[in-house]
N, C-alpha and C positions, 0 to 999 in steps of 0.2 A: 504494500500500500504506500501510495507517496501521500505526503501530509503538506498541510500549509498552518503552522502554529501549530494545536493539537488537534485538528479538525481533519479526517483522510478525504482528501478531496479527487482521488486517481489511485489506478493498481496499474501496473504492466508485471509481465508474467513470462516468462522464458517457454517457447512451444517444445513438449515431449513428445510430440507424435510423428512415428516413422515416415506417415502421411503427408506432412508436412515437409521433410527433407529437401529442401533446394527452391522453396516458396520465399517470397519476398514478405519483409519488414508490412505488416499493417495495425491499422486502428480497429480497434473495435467496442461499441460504446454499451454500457450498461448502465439501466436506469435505479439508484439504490427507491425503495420504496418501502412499506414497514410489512407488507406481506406477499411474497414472491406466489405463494401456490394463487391464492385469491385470485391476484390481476392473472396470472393463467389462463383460469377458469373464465375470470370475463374477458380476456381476450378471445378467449374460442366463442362468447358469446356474439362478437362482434365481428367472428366468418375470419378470423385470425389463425395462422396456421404454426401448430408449434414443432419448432424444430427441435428444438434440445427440451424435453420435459424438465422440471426441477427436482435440483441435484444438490446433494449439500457437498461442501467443498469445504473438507476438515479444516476447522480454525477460523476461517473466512466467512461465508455465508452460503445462501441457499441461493443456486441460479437456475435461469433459464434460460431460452432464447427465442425468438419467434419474428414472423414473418411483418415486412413492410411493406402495406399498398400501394409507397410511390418510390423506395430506395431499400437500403441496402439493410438485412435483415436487426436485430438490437437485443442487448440481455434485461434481463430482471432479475435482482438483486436485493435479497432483505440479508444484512448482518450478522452473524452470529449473536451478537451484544444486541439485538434487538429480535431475538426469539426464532432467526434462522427460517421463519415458515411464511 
């Protein structure tokens, strides 16, 4: 997590997948919010398609990922320090 003061304002993360091997440097944005599975749920309500279910990511938080009707797909994010779910 990168910080600014005591507040974590960003994460970057080194890629472990063989999948990955010889792919270019990217961004990729996650939205922190207080309940990851929820907004899920109402994403699929609003014909939203998910791609990554939610996952808890030891230590970290509970993510997910899913689809964008005009760009490039986006995570969801609740912290472990605020219940993970």
């Amino acid at each position: 997590m990168l910080s600014q003061t005591a507040r974590k304002t960003a994460g970057a993360m080194k890629t472990y997948s063989p999948d990955t091997a010889g792919s270019t440097p990217m961004w990729f944005t996650y939205i922190q919010l207080p309940g990851a599975n929820a907004a899920v749920l109402r994403a699929v309500e609003f014909g939203r398609k998910i791609l990554n279910e939610p996952v808890d990511v030891p230590k970290m938080s509970r993510m997910a990922v899913i689809d964008h009707p005009e760009g490039p797909p986006f995570g969801l994010a609740t912290p472990i320090s605020q219940g993970g779910r």
